[in-house]
TILOFI-23116 format. One line per field, with one value per atom (N, C-alpha, C): residue number from 1; atom name; residue in three letters; x negated, z negated, y negated. Coordinates in Angstrom, 3 decimals, padded with zeros to 6 digits. Example, Ala and Ser with C-alpha at 12.3 -4.5 7.8 and 13.67 -1.06 7.14 Angstrom:
TILOFI-23116
num	c(1;1;1;2;2;2)
atomo	c(N;CA;C;N;CA;C)
residuo	c(ALA;ALA;ALA;SER;SER;SER)
xx	c(-013.190;-012.300;-013.200;-012.850;-013.670;-012.900)
zz	c(-007.800;-007.800;-007.800;-007.080;-007.140;-007.870)
yy	c(005.690;004.500;003.300;002.250;001.060;-000.030)
end
This chain:
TILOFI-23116
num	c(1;1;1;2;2;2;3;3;3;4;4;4;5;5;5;6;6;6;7;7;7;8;8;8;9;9;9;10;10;10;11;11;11;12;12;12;13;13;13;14;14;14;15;15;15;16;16;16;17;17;17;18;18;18;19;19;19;20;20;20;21;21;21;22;22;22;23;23;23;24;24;24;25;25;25;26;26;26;27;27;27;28;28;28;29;29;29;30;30;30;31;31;31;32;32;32;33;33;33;34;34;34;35;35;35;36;36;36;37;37;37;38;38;38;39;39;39;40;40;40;41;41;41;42;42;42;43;43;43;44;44;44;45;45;45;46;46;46;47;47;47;48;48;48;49;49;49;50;50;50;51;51;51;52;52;52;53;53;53;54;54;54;55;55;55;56;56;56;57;57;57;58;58;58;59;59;59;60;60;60;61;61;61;62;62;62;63;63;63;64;64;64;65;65;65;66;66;66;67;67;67;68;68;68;69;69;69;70;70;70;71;71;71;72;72;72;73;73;73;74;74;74;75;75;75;76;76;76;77;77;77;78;78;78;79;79;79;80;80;80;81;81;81;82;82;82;83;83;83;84;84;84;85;85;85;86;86;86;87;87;87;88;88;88;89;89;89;90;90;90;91;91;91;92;92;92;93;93;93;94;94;94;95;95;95;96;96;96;97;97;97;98;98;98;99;99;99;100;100;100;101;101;101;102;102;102)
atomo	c(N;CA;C;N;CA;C;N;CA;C;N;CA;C;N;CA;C;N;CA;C;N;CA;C;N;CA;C;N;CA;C;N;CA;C;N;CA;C;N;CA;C;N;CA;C;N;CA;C;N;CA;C;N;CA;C;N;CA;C;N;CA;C;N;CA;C;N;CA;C;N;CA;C;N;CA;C;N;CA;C;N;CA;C;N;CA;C;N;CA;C;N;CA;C;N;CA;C;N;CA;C;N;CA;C;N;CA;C;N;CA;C;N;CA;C;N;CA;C;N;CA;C;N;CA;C;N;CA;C;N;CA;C;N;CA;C;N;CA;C;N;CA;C;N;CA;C;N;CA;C;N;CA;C;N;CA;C;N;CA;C;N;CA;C;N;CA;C;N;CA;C;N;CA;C;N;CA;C;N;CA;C;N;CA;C;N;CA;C;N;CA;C;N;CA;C;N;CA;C;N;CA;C;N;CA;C;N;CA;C;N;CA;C;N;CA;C;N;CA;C;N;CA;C;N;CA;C;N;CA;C;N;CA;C;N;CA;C;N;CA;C;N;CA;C;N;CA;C;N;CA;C;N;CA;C;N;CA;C;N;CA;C;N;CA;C;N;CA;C;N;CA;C;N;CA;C;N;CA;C;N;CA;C;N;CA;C;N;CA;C;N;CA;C;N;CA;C;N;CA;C;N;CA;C;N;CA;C;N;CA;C;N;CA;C;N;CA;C;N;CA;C;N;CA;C;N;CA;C;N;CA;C;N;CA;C;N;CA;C;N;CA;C;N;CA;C;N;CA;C;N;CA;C;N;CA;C)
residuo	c(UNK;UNK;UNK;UNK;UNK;UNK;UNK;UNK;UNK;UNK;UNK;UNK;UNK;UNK;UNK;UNK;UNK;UNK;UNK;UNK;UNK;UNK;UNK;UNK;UNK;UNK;UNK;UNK;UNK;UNK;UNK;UNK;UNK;UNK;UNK;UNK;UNK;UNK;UNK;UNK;UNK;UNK;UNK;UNK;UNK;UNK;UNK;UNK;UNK;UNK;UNK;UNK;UNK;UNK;UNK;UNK;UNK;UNK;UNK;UNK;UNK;UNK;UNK;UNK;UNK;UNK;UNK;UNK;UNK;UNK;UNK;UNK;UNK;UNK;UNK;UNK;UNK;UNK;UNK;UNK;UNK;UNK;UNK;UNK;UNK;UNK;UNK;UNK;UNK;UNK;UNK;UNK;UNK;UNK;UNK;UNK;UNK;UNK;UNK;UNK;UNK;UNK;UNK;UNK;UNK;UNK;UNK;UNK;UNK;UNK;UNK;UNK;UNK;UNK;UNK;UNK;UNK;UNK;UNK;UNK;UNK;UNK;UNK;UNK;UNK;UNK;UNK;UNK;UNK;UNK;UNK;UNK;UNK;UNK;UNK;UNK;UNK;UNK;UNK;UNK;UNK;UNK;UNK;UNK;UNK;UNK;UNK;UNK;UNK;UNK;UNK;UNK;UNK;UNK;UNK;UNK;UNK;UNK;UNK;UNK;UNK;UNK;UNK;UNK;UNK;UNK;UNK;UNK;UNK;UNK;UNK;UNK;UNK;UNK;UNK;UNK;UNK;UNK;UNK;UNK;UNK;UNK;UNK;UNK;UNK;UNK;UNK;UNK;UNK;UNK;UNK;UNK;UNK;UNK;UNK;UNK;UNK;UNK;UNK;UNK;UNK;UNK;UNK;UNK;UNK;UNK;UNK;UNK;UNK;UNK;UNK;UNK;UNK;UNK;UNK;UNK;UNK;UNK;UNK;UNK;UNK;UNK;UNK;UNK;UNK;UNK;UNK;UNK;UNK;UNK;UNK;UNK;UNK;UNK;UNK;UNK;UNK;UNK;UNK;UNK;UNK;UNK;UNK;UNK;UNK;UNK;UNK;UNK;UNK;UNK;UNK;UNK;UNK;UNK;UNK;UNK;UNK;UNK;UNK;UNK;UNK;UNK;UNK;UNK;UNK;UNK;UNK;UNK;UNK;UNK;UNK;UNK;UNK;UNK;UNK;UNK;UNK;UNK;UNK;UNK;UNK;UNK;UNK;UNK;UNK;UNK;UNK;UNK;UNK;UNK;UNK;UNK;UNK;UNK;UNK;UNK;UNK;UNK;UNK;UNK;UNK;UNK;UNK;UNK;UNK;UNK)
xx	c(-156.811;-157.123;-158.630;-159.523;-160.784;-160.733;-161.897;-162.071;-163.665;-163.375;-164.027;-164.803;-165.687;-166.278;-166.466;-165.659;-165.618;-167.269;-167.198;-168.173;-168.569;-167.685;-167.999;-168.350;-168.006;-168.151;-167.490;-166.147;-164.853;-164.259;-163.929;-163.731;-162.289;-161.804;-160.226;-160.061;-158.509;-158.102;-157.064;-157.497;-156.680;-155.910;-154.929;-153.428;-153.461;-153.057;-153.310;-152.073;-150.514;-149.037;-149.111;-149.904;-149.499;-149.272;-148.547;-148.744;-149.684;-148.984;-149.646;-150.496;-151.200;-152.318;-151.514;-151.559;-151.799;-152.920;-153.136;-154.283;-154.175;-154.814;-154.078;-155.267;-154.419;-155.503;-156.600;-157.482;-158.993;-158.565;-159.661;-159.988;-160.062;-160.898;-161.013;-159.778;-158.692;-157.201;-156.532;-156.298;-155.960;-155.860;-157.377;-157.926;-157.688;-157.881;-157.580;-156.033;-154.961;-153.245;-153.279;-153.527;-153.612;-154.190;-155.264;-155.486;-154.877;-154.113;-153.812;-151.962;-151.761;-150.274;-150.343;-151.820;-151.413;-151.552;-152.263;-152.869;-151.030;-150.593;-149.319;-148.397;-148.407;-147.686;-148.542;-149.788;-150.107;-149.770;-149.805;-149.284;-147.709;-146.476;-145.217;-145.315;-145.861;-146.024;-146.342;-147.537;-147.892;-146.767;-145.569;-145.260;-143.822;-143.491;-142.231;-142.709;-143.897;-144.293;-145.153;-145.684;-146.384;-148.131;-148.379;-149.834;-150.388;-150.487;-150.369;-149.571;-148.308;-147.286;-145.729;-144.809;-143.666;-143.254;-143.326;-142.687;-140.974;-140.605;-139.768;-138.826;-139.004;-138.181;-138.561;-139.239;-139.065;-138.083;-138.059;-137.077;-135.405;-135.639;-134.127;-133.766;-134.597;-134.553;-134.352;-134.840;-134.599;-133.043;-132.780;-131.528;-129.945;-130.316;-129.700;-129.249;-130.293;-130.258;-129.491;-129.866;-128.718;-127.070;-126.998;-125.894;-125.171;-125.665;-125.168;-124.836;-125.507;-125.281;-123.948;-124.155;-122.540;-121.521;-121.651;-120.865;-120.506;-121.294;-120.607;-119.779;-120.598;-119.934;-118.304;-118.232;-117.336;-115.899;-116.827;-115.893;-115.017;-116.276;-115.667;-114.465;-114.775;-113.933;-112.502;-112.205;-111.466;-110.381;-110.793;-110.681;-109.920;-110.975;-109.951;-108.915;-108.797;-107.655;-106.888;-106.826;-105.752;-105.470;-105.746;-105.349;-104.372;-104.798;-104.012;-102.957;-102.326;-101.250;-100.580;-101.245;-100.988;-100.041;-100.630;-100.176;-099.138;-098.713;-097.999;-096.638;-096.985;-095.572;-095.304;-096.240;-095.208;-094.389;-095.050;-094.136;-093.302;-092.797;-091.399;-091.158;-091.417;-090.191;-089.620;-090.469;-090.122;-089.560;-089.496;-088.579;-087.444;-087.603;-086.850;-084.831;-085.005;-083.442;-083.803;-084.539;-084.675;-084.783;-085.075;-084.595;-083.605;-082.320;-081.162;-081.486;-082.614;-082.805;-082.532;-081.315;-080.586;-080.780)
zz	c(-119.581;-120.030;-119.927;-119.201;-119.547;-119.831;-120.320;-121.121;-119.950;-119.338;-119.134;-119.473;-119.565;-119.949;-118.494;-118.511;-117.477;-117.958;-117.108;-116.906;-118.304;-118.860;-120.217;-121.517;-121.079;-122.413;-123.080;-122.699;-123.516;-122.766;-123.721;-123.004;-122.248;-121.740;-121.468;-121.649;-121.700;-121.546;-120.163;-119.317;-117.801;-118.154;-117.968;-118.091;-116.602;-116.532;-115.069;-115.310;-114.800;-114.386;-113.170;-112.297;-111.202;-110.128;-109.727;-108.379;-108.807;-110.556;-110.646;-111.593;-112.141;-113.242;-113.965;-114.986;-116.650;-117.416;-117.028;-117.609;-118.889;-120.301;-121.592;-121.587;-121.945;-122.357;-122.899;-122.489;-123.611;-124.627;-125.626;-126.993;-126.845;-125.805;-125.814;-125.354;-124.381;-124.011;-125.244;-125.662;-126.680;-128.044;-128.195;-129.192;-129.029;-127.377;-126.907;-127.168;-126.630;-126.870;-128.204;-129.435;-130.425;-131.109;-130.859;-131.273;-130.495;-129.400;-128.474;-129.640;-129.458;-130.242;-131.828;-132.681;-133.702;-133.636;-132.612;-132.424;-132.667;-131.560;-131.341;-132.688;-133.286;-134.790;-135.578;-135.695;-136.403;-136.076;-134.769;-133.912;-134.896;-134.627;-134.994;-136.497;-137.311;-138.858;-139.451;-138.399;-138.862;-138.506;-137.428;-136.993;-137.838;-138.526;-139.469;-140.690;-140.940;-142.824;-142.794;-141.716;-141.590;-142.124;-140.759;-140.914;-142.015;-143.019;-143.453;-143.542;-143.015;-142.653;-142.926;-143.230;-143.692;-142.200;-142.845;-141.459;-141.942;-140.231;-140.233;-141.322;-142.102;-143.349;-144.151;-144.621;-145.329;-145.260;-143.468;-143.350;-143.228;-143.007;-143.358;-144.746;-145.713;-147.088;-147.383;-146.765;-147.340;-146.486;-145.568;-145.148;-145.531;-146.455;-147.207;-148.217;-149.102;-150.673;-150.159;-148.889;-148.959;-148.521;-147.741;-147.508;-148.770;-149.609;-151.012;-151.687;-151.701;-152.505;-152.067;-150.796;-149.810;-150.222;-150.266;-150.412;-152.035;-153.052;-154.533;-154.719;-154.223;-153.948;-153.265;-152.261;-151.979;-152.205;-153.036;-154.158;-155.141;-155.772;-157.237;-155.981;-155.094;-154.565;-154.531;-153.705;-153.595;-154.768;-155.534;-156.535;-157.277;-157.532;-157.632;-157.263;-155.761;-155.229;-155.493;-155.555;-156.066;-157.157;-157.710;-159.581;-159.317;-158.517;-158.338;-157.588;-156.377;-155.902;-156.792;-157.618;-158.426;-159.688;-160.184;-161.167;-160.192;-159.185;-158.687;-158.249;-158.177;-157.540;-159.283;-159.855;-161.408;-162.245;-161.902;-162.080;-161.450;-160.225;-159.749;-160.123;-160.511;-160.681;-162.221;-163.007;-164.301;-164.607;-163.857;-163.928;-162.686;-161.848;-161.251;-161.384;-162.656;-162.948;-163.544;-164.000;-164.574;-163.040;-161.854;-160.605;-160.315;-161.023;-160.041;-158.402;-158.601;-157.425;-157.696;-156.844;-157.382;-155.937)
yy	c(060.327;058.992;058.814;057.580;057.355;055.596;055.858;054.828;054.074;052.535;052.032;050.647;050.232;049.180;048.424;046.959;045.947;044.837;043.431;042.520;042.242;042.109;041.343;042.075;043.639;044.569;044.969;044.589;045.559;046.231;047.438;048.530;048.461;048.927;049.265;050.619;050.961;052.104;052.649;053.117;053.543;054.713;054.972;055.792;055.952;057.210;057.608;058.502;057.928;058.518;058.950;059.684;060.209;059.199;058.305;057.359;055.955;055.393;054.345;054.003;053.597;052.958;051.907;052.351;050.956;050.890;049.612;049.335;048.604;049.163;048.177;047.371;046.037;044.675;044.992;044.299;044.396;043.951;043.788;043.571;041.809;041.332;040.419;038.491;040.003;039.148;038.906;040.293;040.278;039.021;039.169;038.034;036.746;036.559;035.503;035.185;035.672;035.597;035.327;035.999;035.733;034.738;034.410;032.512;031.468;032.025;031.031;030.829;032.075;031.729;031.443;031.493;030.818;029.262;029.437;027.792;026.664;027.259;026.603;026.948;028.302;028.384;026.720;026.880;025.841;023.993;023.651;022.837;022.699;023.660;023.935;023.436;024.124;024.216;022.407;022.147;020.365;019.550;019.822;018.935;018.762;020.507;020.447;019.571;019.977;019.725;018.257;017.786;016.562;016.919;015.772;015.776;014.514;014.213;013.240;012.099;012.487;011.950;012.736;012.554;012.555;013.166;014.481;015.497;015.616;016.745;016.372;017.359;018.117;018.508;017.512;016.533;015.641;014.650;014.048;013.622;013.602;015.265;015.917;016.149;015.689;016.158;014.311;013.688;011.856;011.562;012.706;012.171;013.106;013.774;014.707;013.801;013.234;012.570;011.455;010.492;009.634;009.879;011.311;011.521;012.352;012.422;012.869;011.839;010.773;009.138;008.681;008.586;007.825;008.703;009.943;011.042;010.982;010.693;010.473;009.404;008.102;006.637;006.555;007.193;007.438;008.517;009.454;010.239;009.682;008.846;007.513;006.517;005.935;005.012;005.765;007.087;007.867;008.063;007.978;008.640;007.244;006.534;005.331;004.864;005.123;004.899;005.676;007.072;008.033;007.950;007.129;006.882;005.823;004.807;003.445;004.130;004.785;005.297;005.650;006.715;007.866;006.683;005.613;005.038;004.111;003.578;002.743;004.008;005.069;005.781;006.696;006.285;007.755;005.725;004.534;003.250;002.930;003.215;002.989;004.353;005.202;006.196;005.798;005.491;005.107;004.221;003.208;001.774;001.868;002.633;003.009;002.395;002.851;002.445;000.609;000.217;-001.295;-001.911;-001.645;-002.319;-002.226;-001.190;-000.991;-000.398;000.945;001.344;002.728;003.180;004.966;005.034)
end
């Protein structure tokens, strides 16, 4: 293994396998890849949570609360109605005979 210093001043490290060379990234690619990919984590992060603005888990969270509303509203309606069946079929069974229906 030797260790060389390129144009800019960081060193590398050369691996020498017998036919071919690996050369590991500088210090400075390196650094570079790494602000380059938080850059875009941070990009990602503003665009879920909002930049001063109602990102988009907010808006999956405002479209949650109303699909829970429709979803109770429509529980109570339900529900109503199964009371009204519920009370129209246990009344013909109970008067059942006051129609003359066997």
């Amino acid at each position: 293994m030797t260790k060389d210093r390129n144009s800019s001043g960081d060193s590398q490290e050369v691996y020498s396998t017998g036919r071919s060379l690996l050369v590991r990234a500088s210090d400075h690619d390196f650094q570079k890849i790494v602000i380059e990919k938080l850059g875009r984590l941070e990009t990602n992060m503003e665009m879920l949570v909002g930049n001063g603005q109602p990102g988009r888990v907010k808006q999956a969270e405002d479209r949650l609360t109303a699909l829970e509303k429709n979803d109770i509203r429509r529980s109570v309606y339900d529900r109503l109605l199964n009371a009204a069946i519920s009370m129209a079929v246990s009344a013909t069974i109970a008067l059942h005979e006051h129609w003359g229906l066997r």
